[in-house]
Backbone as CSV, one residue per row, in Angstrom:
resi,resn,N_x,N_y,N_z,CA_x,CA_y,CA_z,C_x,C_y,C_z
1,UNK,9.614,79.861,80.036,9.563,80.444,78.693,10.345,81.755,78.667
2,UNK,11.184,82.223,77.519,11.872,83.387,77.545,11.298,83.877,76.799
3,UNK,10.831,85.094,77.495,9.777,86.320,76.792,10.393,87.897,76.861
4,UNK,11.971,87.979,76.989,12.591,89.118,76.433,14.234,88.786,75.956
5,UNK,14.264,89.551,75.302,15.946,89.655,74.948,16.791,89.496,76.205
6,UNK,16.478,90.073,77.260,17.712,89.945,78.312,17.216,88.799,78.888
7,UNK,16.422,88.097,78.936,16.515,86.377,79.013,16.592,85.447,78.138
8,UNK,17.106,85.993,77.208,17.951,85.241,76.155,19.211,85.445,75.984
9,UNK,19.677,86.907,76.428,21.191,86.939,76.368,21.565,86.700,77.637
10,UNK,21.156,86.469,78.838,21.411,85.670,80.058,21.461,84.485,80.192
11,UNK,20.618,83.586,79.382,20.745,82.141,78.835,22.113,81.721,78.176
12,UNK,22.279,82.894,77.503,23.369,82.402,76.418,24.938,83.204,77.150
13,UNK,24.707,83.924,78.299,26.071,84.348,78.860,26.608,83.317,79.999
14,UNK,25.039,82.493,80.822,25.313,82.236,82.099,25.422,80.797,81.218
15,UNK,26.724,80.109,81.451,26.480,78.475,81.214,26.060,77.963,82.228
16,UNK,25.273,76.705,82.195,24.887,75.661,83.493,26.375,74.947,83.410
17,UNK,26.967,74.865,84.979,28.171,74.039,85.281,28.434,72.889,84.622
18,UNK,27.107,72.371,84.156,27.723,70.332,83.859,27.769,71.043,82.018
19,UNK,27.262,72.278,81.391,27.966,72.225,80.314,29.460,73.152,79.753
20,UNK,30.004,73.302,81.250,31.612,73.781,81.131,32.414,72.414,80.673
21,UNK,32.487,72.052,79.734,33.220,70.868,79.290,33.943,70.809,78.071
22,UNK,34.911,69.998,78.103,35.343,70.426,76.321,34.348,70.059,75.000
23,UNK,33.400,68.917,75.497,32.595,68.938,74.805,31.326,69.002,74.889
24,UNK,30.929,70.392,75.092,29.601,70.707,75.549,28.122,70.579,74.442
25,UNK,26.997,70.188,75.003,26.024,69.869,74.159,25.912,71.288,72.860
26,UNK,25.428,70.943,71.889,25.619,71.978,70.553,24.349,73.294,71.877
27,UNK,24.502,74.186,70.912,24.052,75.688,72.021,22.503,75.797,70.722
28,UNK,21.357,76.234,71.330,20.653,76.604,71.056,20.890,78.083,70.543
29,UNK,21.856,78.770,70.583,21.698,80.473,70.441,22.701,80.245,69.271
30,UNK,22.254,80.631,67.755,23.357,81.140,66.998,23.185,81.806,65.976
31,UNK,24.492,83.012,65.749,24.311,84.243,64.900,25.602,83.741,63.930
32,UNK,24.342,84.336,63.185,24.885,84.071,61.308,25.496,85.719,60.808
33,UNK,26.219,85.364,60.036,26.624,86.833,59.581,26.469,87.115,58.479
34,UNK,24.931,87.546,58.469,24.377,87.532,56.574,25.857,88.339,56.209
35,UNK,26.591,89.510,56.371,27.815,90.092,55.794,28.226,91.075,56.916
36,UNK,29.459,91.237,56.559,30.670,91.861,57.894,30.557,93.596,57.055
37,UNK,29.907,93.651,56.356,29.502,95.165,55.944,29.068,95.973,57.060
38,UNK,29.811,97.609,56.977,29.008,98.267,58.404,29.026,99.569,57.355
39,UNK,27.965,100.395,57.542,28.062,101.531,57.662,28.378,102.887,58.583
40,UNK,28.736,102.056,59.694,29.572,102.951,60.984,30.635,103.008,61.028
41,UNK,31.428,104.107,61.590,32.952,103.837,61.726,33.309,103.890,63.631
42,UNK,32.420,103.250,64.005,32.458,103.329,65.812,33.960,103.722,66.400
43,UNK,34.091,104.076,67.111,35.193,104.227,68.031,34.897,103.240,68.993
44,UNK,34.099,102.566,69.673,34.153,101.776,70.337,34.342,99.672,69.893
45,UNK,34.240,99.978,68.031,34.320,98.599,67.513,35.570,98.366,66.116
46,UNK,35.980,97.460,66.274,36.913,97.462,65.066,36.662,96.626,63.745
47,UNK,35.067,96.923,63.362,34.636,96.544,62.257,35.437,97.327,61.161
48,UNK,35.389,98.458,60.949,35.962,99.674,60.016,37.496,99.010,59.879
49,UNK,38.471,98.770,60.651,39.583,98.725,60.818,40.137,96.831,59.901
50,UNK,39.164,96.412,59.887,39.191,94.715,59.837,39.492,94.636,58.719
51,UNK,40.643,93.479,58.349,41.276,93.133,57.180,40.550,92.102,56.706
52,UNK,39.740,91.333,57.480,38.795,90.576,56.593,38.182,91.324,55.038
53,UNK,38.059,89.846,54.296,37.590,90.710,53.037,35.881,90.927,53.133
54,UNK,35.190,91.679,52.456,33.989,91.994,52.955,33.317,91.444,52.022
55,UNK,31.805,90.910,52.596,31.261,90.405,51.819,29.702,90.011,52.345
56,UNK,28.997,88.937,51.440,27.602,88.680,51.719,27.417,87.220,51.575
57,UNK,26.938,86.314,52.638,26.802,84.757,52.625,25.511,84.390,51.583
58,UNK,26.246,84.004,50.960,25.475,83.107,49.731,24.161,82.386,50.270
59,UNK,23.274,82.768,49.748,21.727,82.269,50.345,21.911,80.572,49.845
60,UNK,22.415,80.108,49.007,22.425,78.753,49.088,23.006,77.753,50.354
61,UNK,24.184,78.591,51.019,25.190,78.264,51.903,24.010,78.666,52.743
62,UNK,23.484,79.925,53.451,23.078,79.972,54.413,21.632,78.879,54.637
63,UNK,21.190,78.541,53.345,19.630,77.462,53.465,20.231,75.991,54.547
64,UNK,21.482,75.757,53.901,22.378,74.407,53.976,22.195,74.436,55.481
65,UNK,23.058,75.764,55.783,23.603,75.378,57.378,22.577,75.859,58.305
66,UNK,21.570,76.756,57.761,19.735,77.039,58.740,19.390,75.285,59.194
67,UNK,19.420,74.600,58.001,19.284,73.094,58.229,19.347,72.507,59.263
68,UNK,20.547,72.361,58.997,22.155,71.732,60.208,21.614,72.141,61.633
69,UNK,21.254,73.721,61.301,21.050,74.011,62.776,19.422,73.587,63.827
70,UNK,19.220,73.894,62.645,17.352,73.010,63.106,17.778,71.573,63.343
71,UNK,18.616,70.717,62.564,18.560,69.550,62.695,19.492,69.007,64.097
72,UNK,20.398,70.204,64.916,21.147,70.123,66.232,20.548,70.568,67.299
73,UNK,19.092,70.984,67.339,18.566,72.015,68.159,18.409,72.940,68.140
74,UNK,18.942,73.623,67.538,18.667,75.568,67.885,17.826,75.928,67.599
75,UNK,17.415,76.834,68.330,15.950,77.236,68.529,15.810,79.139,68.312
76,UNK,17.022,79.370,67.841,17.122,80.869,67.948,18.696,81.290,67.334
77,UNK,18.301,82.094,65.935,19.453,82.282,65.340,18.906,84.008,64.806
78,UNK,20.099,84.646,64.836,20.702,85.917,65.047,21.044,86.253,64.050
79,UNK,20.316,87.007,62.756,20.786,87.016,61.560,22.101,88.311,61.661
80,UNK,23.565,88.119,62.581,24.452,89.169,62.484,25.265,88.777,62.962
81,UNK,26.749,89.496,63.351,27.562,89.212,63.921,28.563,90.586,63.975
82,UNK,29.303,90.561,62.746,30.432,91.922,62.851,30.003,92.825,61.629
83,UNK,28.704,92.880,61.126,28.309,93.884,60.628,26.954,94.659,60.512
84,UNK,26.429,95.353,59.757,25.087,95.818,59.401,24.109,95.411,58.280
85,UNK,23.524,94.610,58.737,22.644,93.021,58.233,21.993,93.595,57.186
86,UNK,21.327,95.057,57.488,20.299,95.628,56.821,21.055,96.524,55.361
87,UNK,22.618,96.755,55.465,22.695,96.172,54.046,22.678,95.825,53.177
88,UNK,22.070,94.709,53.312,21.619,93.607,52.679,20.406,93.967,52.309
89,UNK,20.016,93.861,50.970,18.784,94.294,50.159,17.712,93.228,50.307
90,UNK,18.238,91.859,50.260,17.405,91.121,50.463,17.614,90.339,51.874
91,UNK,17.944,90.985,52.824,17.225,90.360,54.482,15.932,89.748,54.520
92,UNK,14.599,90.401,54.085,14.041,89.795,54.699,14.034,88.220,54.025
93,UNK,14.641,88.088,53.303,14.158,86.373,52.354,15.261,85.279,52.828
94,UNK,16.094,85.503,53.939,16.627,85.372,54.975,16.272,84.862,56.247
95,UNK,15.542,86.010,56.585,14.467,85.839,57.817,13.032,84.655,57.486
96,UNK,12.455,85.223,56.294,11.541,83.701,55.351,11.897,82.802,55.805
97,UNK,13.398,82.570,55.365,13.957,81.131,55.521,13.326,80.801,56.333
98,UNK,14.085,81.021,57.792,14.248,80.783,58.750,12.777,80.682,59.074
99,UNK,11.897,80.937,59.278,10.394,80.580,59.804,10.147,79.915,59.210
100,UNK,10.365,79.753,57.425,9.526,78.643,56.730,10.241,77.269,57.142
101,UNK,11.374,76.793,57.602,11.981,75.911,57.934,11.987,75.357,59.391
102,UNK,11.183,76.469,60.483,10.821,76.041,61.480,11.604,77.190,62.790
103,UNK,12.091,77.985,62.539,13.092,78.360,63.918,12.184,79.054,64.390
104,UNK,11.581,78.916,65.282,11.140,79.838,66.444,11.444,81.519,66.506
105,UNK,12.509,81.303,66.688,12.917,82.802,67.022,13.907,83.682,66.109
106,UNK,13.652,84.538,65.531,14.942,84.860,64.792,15.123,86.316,65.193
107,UNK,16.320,87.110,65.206,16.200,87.861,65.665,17.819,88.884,65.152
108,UNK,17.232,90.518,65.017,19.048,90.798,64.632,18.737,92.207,65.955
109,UNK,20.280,92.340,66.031,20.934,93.419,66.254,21.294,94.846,65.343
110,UNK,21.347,95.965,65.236,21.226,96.763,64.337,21.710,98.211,64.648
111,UNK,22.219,99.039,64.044,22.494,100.409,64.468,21.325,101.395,64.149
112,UNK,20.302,100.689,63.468,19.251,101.582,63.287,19.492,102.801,62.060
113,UNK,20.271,102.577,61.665,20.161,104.123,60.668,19.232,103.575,59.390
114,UNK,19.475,102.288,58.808,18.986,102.047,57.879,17.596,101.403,57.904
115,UNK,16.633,101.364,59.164,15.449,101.197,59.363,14.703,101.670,59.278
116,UNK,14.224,102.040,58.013,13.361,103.112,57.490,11.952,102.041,57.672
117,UNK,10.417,102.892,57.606,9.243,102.348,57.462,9.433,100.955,56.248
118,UNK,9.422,101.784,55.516,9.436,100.725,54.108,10.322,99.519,54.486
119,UNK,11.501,99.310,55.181,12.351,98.441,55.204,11.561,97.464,56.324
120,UNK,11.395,98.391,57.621,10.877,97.056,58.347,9.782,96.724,58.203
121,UNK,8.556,97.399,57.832,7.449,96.556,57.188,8.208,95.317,56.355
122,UNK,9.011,95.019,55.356,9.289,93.994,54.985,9.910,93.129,56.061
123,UNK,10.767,93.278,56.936,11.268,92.333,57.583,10.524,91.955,58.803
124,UNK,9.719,92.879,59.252,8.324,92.652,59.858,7.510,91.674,59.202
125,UNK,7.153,91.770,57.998,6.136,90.576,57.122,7.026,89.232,57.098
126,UNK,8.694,89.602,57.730,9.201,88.382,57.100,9.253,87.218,57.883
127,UNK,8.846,87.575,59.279,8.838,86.753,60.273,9.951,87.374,61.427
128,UNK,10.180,88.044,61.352,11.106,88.685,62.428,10.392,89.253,63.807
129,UNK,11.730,88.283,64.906,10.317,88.426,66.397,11.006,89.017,67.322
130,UNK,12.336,89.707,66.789,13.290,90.269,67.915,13.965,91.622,67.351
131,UNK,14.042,92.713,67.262,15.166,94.087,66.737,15.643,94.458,67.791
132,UNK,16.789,94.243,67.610,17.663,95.352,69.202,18.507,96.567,68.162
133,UNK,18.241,97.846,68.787,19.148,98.745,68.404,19.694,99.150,69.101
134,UNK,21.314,99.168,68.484,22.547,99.537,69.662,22.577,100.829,69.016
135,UNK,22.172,101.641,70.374,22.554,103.031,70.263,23.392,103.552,71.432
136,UNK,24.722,104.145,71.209,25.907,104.271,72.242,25.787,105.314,72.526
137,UNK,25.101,106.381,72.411,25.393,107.680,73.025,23.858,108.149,73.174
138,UNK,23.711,109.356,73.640,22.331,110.036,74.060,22.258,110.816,73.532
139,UNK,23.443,111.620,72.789,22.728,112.600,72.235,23.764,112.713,70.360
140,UNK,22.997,114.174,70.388,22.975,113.519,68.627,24.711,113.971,68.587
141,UNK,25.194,115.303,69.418,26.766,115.075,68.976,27.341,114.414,69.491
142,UNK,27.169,113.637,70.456,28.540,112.307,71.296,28.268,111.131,70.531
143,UNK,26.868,111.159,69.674,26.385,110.234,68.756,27.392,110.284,67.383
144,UNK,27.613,111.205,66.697,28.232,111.525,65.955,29.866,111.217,65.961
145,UNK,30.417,112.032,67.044,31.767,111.737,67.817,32.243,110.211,67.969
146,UNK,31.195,109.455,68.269,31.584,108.026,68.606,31.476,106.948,67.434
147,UNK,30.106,107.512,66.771,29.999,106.654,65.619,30.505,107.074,64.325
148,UNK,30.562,108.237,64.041,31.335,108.813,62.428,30.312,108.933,61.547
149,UNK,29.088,109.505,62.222,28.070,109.237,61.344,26.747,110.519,62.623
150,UNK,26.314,111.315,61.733,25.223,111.961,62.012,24.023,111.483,61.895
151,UNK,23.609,110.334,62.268,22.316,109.675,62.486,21.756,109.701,63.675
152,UNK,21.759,110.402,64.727,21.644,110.148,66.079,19.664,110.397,66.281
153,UNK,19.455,111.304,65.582,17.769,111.717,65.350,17.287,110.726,64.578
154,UNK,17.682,110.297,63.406,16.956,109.288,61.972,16.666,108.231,62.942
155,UNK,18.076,107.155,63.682,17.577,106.443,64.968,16.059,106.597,65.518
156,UNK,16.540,107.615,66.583,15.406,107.365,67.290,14.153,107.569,66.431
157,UNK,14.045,108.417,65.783,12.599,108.240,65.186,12.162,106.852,64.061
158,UNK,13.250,106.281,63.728,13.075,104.752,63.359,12.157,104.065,64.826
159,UNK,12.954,104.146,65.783,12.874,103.158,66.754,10.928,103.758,67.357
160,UNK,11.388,105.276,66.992,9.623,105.611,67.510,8.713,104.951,66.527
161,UNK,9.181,105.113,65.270,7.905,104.526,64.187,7.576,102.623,64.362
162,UNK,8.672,101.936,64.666,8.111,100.711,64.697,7.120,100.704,66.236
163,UNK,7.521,101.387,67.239,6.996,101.192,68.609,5.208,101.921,67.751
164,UNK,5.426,102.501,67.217,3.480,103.274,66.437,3.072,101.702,66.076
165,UNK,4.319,101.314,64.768,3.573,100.639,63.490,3.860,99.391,64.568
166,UNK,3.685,98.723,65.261,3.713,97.651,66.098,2.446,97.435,66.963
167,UNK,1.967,98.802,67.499,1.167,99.213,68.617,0.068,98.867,67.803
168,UNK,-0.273,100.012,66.616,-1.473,100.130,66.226,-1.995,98.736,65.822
169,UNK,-0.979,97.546,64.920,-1.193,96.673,64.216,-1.001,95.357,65.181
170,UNK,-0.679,95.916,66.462,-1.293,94.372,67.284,0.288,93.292,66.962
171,UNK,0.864,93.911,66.348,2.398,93.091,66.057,2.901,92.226,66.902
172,UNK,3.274,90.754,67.464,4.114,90.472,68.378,5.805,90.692,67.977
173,UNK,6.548,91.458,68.028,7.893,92.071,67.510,8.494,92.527,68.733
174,UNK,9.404,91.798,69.426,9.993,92.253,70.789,11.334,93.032,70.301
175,UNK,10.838,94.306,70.969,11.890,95.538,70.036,12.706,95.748,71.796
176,UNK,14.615,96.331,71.641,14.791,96.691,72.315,16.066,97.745,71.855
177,UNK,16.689,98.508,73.090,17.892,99.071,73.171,18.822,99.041,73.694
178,UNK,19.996,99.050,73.084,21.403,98.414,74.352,22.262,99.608,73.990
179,UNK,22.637,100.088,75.063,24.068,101.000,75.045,25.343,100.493,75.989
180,UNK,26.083,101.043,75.393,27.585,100.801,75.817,27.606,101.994,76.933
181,UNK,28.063,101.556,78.196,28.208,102.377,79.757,29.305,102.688,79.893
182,UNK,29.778,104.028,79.973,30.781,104.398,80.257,30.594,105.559,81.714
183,UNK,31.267,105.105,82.623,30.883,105.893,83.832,30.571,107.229,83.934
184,UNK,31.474,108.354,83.023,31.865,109.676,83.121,30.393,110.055,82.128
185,UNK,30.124,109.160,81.431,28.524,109.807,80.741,27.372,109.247,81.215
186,UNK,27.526,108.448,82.526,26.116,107.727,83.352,25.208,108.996,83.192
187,UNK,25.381,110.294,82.812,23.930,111.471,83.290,22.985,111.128,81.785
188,UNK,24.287,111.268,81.143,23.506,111.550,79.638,22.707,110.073,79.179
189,UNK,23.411,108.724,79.550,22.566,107.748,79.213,21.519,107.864,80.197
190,UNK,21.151,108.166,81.167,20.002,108.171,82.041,19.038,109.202,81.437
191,UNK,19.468,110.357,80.818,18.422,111.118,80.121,17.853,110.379,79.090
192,UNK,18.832,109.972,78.065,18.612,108.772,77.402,17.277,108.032,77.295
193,UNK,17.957,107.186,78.388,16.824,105.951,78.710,15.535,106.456,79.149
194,UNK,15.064,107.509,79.601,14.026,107.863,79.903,13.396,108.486,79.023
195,UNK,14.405,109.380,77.491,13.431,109.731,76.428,12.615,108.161,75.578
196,UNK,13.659,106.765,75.674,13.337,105.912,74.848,12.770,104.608,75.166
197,UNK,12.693,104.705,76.400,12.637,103.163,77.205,11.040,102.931,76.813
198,UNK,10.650,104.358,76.692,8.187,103.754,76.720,8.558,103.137,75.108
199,UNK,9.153,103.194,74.350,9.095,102.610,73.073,9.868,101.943,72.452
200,UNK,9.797,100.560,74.124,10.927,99.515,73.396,10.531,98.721,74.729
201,UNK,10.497,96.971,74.388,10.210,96.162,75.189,11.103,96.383,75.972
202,UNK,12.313,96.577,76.168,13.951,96.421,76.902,14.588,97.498,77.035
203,UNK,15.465,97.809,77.607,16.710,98.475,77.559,17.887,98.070,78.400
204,UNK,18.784,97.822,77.940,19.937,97.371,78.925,20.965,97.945,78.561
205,UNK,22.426,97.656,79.551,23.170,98.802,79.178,24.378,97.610,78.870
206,UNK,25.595,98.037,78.329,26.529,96.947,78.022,28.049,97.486,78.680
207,UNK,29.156,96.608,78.919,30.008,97.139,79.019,31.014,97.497,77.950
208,UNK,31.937,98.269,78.253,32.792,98.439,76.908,33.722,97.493,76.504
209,UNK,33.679,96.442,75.615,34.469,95.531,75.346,35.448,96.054,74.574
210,UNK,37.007,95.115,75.208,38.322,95.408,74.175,37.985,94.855,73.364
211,UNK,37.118,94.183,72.563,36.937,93.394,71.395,38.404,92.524,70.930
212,UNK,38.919,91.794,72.056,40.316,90.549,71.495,41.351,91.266,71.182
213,UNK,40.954,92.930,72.192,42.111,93.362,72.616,42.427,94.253,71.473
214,UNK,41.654,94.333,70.375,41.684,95.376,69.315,41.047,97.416,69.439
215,UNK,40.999,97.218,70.869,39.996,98.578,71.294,40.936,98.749,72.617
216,UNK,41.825,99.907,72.285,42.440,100.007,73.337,42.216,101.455,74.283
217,UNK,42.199,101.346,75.469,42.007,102.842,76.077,40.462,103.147,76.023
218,UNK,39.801,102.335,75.750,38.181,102.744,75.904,37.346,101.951,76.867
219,UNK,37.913,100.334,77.132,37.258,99.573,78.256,37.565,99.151,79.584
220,UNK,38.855,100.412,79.869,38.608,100.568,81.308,39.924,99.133,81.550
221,UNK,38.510,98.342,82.778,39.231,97.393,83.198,38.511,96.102,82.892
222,UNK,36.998,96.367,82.053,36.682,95.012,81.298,37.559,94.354,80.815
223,UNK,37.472,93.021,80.833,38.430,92.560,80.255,37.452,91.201,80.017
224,UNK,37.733,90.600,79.058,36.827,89.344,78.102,35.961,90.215,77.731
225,UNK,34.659,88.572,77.492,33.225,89.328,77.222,32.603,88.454,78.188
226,UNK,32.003,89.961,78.988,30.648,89.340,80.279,29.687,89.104,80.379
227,UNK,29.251,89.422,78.897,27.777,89.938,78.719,27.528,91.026,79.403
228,UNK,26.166,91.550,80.051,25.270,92.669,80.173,26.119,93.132,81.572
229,UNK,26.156,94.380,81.652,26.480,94.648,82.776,26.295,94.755,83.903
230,UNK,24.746,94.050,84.253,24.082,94.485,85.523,24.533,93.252,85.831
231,UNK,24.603,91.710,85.544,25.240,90.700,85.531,26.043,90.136,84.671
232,UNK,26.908,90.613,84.677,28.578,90.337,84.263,29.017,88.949,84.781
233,UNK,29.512,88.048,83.594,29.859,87.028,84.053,31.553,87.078,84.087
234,UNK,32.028,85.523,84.786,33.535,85.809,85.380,33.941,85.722,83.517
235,UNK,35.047,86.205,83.392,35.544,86.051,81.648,35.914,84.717,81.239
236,UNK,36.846,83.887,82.487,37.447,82.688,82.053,36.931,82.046,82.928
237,UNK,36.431,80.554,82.437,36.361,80.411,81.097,34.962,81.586,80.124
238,UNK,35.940,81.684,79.204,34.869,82.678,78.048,33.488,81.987,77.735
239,UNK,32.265,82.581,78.125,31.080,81.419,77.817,30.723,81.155,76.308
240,UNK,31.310,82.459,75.361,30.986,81.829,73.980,31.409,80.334,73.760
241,UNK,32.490,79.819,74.093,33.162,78.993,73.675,32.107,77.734,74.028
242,UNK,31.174,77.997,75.084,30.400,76.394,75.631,29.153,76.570,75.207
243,UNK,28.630,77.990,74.785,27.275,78.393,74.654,26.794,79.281,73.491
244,UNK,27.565,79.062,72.698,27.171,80.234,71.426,28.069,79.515,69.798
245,UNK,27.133,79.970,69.282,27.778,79.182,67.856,27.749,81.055,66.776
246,UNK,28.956,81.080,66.374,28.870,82.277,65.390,29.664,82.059,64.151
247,UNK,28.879,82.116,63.317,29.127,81.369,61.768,29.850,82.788,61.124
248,UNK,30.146,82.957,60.198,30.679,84.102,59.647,30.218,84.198,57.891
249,UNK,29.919,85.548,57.178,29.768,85.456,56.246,30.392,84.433,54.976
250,UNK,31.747,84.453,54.871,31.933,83.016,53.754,31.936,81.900,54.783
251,UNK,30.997,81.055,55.648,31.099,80.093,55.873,32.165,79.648,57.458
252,UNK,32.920,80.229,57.741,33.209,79.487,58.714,33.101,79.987,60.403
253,UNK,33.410,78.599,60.850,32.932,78.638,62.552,33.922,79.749,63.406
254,UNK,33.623,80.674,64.128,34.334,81.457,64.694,34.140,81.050,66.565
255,UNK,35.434,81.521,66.984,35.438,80.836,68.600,35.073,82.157,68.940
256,UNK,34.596,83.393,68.463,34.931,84.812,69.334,33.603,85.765,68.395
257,UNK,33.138,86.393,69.265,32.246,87.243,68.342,32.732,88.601,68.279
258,UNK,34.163,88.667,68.684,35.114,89.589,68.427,36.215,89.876,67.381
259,UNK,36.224,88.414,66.290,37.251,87.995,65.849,37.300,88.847,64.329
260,UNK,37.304,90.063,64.172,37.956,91.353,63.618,39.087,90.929,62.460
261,UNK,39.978,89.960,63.196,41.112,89.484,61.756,40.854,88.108,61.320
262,UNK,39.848,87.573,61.993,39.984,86.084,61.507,40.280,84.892,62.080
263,UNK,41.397,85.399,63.402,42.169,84.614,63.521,41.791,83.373,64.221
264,UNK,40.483,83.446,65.407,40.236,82.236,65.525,38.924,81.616,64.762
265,UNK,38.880,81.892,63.139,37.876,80.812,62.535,38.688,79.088,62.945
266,UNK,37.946,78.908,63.869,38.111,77.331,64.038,37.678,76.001,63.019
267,UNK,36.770,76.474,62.095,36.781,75.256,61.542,35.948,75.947,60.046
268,UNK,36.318,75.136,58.626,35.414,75.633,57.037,34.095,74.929,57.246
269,UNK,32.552,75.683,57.279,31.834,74.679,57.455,31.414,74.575,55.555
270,UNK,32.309,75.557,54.872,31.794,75.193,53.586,32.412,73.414,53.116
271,UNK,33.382,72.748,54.297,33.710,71.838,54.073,33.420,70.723,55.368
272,UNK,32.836,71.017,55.911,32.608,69.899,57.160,31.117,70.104,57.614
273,UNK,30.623,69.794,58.733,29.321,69.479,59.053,29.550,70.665,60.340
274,UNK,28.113,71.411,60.445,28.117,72.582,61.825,28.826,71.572,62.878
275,UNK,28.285,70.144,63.101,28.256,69.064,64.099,29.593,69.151,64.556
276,UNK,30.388,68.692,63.406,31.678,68.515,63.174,32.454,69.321,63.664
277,UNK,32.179,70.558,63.287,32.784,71.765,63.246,32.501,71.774,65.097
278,UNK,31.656,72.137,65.293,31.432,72.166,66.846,32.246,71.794,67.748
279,UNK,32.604,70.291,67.006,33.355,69.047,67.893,34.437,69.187,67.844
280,UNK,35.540,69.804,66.748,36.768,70.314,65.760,37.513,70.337,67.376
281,UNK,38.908,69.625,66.647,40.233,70.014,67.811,40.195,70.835,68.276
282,UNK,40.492,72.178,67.484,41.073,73.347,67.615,40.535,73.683,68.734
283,UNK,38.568,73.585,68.316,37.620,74.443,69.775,37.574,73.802,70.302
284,UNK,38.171,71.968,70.697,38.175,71.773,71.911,39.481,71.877,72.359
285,UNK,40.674,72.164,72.262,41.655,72.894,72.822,41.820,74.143,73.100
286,UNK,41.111,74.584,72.840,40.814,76.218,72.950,39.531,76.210,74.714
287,UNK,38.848,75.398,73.832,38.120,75.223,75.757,38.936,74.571,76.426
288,UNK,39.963,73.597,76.483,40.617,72.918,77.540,41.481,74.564,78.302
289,UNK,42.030,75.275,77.253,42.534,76.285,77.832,42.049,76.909,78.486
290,UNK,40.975,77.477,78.370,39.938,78.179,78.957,39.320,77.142,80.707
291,UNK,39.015,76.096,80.535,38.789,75.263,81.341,39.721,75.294,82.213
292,UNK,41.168,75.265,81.971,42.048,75.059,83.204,43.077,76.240,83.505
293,UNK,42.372,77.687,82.865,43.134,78.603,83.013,44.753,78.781,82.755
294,UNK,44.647,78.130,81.587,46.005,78.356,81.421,46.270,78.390,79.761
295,UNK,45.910,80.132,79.139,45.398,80.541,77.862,46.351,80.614,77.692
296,UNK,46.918,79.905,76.059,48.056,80.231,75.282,47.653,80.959,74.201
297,UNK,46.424,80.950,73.576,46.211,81.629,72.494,46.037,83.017,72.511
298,UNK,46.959,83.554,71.438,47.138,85.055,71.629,46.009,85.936,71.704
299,UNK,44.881,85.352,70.846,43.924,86.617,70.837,43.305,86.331,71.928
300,UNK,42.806,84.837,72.851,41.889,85.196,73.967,42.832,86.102,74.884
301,UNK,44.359,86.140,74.781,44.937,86.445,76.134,45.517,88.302,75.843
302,UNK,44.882,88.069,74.449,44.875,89.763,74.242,43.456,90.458,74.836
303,UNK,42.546,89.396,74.239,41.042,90.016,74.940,40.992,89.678,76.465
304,UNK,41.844,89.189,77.350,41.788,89.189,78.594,42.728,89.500,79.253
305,UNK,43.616,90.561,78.475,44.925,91.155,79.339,45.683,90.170,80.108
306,UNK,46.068,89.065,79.227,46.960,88.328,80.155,48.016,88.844,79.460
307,UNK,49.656,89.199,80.413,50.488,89.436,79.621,52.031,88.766,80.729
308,UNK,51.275,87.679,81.512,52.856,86.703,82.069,52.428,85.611,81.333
């Protein structure tokens, strides 16, 4: 049984060998992108920068394909992807869905600024069994510096009030924190983690992703996406591609949870079946590449510094 976030994002980084294939069984793990809206301007992400047009997935579209996905297996869907979910005025009737239709687990990612009491009591009542807040820095000015935004205090005392309003009320709500590791500030995230870790099921740390090669001069010598950093997986083949499904606000299937311009939406599911879409040429030529190491497509071989 998986009873924290980092055994769910270890599930969904580490593939089992017999499903490295071009056509691997549909993935239990998938994030929806109620909207690509952010209120951050990160230096470490190129949401702000993205020519996508911005927007919010039509609750009729998202009932359709919650369906699809109950009806393929999944057992755990991620109301986010490339923006700030909470946005969205009506999240929690979203999250509803999703329990009244059966999913087990639902769960978002979040920067925390907009998690006020009032807000997560509603998405708390709404069935929500997972909050991770990505907070990248330790303190409130490298907080500021990195994100473009003076929230670094409102945070944490969000993240203190659900760890109260959770405690007192007996809540099952598996709350955590993920930061982005950068070597030269290992002191300050270690102060960090020790002001916030008693008031949060988790904490893990992440590496700095080029995000498909759109983040340059900040991730070192990462290169893909490894998932978590204490176990980093090899990049190629990329495990989204065998183990993760990420839908995008108007509707379509994305090969990358990096994909900033668009460029690899692989398939319209406002016109085909999730199934379908899954099965689509494109993503299985895109895994054959990946499978036999030999990437032609520009953005994986931008997000993995190939350049012969």
């Amino acid at each position: 049984m998986l009873n924290s976030i980092i055994q769910r994002v270890e599930r969904a980084t580490h593939v089992l060998p017999e499903n490295l294939i071009d056509k691997p069984p549909f993935p239990p793990s998938v994030k929806i992108e109620i909207t690509n809206r952010c209120n951050y301007k990160c230096c470490y992400c190129a949401v702000s920068t993205s020519p996508r047009t911005r927007g919010v997935m039509d609750f009729n579209f998202f009932k359709r394909i919650v369906l699809e996905l109950k009806d393929n297996g999944a057992d755990e869907i991620g109301l986010f992807l490339l923006g700030e979910s909470f946005l969205v005025n009506s999240l929690p009737k979203y999250i509803r869905y999703c329990k009244k239709v059966g999913i087990p687990y639902v769960f978002i990612t979040t920067n925390g600024s907009l998690c006020t009491p009032e807000r997560m009591k509603k998405v708390i009542n709404a069935g929500l069994d997972c909050i991770k807040f990505s907070v990248n820095a330790g303190t409130r000015g490298k907080y500021k510096e990195m994100c473009g935004v003076d929230m670094f205090d409102t945070v944490v005392e969000n993240i203190k009030w659900v760890h109260t309003y959770k405690t007192i009320n007996r809540i099952k709500i598996n709350t955590a924190v993920s930061s982005i590791f950068i070597p030269e500030r290992e002191s300050e995230l270690a102060e960090f983690r020790q002001m916030i870790e008693n008031y949060v099921d988790d904490y893990y740390l992440m590496p700095p992703y080029n995000q498909g090669g759109q983040i340059q001069g900040f991730s070192g010598d990462i290169i893909g996406n490894p998932g978590k950093l204490d176990t980093m997986v090899p990049p190629i083949p990329c495990w989204v591609l065998f183990n993760a499904v990420k839908i995008t606000w108007d509707g379509k299937l994305t090969a990358c949870p990096f994909d900033h311009e668009g460029k690899l939406e692989l398939a319209d599911l406002n016109k085909v079946s999730i199934k379908d879409a899954w099965n689509d040429a494109n993503f299985i030529d895109l895994r054959r590449q990946h499978l036999n190491n030999n990437i032609g497509n520009p953005s994986c071989r931008a997000c993995l510094k190939i350049t012969k």
